[in-house]
C-alpha positions as CSV (number, residue, x, y, z in Angstrom):
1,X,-18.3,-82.2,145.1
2,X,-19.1,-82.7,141.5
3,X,-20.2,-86.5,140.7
4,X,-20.2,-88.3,137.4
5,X,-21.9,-91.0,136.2
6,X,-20.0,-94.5,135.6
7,X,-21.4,-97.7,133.9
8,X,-20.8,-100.1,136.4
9,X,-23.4,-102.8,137.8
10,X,-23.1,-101.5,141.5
11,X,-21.3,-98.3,141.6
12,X,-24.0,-95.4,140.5
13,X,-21.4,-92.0,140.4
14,X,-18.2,-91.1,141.5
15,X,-16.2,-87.7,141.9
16,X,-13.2,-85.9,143.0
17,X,-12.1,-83.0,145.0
18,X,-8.3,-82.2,144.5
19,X,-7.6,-79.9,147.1
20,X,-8.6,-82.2,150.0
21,X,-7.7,-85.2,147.2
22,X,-10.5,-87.1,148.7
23,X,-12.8,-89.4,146.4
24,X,-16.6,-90.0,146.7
25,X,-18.5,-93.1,145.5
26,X,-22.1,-93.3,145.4
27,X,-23.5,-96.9,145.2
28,X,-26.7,-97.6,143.5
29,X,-28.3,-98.8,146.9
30,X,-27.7,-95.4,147.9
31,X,-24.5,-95.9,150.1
32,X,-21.9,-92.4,150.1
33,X,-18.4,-93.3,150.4
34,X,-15.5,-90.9,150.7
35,X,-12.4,-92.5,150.9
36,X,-9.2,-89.7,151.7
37,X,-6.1,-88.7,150.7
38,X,-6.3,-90.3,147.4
39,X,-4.2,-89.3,144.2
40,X,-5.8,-88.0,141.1
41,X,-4.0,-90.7,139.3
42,X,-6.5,-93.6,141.0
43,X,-9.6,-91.2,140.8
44,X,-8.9,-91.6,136.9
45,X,-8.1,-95.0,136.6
46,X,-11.7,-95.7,138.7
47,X,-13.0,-93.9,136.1
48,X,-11.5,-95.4,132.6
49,X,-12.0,-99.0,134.5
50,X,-13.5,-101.6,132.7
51,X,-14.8,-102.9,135.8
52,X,-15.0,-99.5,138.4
53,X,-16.3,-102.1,141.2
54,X,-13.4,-104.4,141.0
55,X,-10.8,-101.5,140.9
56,X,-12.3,-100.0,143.5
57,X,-12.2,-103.4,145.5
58,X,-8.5,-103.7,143.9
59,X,-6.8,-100.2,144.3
60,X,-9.0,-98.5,147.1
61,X,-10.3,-101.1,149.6
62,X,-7.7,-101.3,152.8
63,X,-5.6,-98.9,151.1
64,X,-6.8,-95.7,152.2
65,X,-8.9,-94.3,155.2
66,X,-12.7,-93.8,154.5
67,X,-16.1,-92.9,155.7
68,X,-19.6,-93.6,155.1
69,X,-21.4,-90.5,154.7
């Protein structure tokens, strides 16, 4: 999977895989997060946030199944 960069004080990159819709979030202590089942529509807004950490807290977080990787 294909990561991008995002400016965010505690998120490092994240990325997409349509197909499987599943969404990865690196952390900049080094932490790998897929979360699954996850519309393209909340992959974009995580990227165009102002604040990628808090919509991820917000719109991810106890909303959809994950795993560390």
């Amino acid at each position: 999977m294909t990561r991008e960069p995002v400016s965010s004080s505690n998120l490092a990159e994240v990325g997409y895989d349509s197909p499987t819709q599943t969404l990865e979030v690196c952390f900049k202590s080094g932490r790998r997060y897929q979360y699954f089942d996850v519309p393209e529509q909340i992959y974009d807004g995580l990227r165009a946030a102002g604040s990628p950490g808090g919509y991820l807290n917000r719109e991810l977080k106890g909303n959809y199944r994950y795993a560390r990787v």
